[in-house]
ROPA-549675 format. One record per residue (C-alpha): residue number from 1; x, y, z. Coordinates in nm, 3 decimals, always signed. Each point is the difference from the previous one (the first is absolute). Layout:
# residues N
{NUM {X Y Z}}
...
This chain:
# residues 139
{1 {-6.159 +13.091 +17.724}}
{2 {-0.353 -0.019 +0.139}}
{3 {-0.189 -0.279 -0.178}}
{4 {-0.278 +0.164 -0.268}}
{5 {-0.296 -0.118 -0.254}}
{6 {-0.009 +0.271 -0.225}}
{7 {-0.145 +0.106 -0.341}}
{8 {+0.189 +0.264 -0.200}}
{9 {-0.178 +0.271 -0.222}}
{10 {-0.003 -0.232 -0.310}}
{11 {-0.165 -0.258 +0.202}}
{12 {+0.276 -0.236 +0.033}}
{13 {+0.004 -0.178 +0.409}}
{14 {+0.370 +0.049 +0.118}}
{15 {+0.047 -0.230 +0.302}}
{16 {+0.317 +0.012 +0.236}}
{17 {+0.087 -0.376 -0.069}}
{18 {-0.054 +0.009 -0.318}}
{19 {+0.338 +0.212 -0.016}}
{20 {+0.185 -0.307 +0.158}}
{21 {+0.282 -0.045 -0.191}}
{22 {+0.025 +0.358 -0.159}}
{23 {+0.161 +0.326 +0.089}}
{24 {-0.233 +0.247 +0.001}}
{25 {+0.094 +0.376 -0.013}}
{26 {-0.320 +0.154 +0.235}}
{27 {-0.086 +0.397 -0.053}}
{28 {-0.265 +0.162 +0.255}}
{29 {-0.099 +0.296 -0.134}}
{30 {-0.290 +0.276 -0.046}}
{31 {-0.092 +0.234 -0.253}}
{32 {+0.011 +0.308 +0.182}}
{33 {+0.338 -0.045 +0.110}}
{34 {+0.242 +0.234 -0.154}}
{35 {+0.294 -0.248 +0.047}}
{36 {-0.183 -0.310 -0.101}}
{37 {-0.095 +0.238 -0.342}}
{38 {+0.396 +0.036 -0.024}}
{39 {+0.106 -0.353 +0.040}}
{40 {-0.306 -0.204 -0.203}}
{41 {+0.133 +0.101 -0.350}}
{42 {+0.301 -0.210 +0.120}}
{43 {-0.176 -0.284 +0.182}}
{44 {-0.147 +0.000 -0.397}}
{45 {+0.313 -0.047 -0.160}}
{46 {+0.096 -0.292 +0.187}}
{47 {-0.299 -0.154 -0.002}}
{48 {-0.008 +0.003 -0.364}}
{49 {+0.350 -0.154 -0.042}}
{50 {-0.099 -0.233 +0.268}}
{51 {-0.333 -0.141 -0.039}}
{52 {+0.076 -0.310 -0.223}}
{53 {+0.278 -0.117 +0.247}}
{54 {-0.178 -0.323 +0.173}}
{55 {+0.239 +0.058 +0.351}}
{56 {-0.102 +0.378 +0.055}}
{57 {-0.337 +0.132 +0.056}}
{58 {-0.048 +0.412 +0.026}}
{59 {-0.338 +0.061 +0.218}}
{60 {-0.142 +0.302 +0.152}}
{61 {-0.230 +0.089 +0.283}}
{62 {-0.228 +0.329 -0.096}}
{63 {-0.115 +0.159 +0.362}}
{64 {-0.249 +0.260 -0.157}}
{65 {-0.349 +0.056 +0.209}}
{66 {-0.100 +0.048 -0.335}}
{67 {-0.008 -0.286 -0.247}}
{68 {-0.149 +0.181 -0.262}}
{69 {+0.297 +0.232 -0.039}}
{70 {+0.232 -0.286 -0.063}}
{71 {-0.098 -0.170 -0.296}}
{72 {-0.006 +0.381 -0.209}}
{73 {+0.357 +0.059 +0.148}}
{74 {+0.185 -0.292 -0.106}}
{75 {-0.193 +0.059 -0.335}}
{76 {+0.132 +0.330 -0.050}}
{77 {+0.318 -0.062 +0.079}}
{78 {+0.036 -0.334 -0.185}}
{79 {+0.083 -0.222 +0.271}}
{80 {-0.039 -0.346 -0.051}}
{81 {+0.125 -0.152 +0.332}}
{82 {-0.244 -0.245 +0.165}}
{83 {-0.195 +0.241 +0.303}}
{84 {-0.156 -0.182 +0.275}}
{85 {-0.221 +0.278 +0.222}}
{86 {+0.089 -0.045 +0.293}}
{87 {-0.212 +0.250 +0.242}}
{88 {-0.319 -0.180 +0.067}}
{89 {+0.214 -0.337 +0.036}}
{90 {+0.229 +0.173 +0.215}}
{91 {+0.269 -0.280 -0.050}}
{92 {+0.258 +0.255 +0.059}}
{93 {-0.113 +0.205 +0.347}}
{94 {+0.139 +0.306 +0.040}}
{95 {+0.307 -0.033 -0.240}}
{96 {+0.117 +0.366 -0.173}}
{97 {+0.027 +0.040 -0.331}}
{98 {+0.225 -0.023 -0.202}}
{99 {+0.149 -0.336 +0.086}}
{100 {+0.155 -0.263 -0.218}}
{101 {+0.122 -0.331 +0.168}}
{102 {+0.188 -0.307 -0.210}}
{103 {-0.161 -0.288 +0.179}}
{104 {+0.137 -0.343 -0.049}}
{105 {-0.088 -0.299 -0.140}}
{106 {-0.178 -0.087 +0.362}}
{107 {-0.142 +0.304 +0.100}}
{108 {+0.214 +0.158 +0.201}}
{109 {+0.090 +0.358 -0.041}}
{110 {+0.352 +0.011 -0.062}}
{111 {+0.074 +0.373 -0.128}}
{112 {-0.249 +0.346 +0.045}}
{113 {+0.022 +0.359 -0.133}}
{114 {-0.193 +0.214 +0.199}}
{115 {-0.048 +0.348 -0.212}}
{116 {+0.171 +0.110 -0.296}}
{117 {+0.251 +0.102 -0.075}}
{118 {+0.120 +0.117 -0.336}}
{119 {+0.344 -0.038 -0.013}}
{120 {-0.030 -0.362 +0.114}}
{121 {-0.164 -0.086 -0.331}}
{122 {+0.259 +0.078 -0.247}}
{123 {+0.111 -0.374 +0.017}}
{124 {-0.342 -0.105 +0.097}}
{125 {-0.039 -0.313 -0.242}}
{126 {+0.315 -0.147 +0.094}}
{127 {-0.017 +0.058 +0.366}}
{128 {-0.346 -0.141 +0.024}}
{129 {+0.100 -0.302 -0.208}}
{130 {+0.289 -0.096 +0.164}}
{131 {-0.198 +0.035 +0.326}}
{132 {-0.305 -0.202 -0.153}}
{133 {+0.261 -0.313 -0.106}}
{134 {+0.201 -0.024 +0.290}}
{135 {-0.287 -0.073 +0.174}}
{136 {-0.046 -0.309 -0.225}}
{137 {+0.367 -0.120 +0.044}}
{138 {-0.050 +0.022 +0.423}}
{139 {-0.302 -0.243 -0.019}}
């Protein structure tokens, strides 16, 4: 994953080493994409269940031109995830959206969804956890 320097909507600087160690779950996403709009509300639920664990972080990469849309979207749709805009860094160079990656515990990309697909979420939790800690076990 490329290296980054980041700071989330919240304010909060997200740095690529500093998720040494963890397993983060990585989203890229925008709000005028229909799919993304289908497959946040889940990216939500797990995030919620897992945001306390100390092995598993849950990040996402917003690729709006416009900023100002973001902050009134996740707002209105209750989504507490941490967002790091991504556009103007342009980090992630020409990825689509969505994408979700489980990353290891030394950066390296070891799973990606490209899309969405709806049917592939009805055991989305589990799959994504067991995916998320066997990348801890093949340190």
């Amino acid at each position: 994953m490329p290296a980054f320097e980041l700071t989330d909507l919240l304010g909060k600087t997200w740095r690529l080493r500093d998720l040494r160690g963890k397993a983060p779950l990585v989203n890229v996403w925008a709000t005028w994409c229909g799919p993304c709009q289908a497959e946040l509300p889940h990216l939500q639920e797990f995030y919620e269940k897992m945001k306390n664990r100390p092995d598993i972080r849950v990040l996402t990469f917003d690729i709006d031109v416009d900023l100002g849309l973001v902050a009134p979207y996740l707002k209105e749709k209750g989504y507490t995830f941490p967002v790091i805009p991504d556009y103007s860094a342009g980090v992630l160079k020409d990825w689509g959206v969505p994408q979700t990656w489980v990353v290891d515990p030394h950066g390296i990309w070891r799973w990606k969804q490209n899309g969405y697909a709806d049917e592939s979420y009805s055991d989305f939790e589990k799959d994504i956890l067991e995916r998320l800690e066997s990348t801890q076990t093949s340190q």
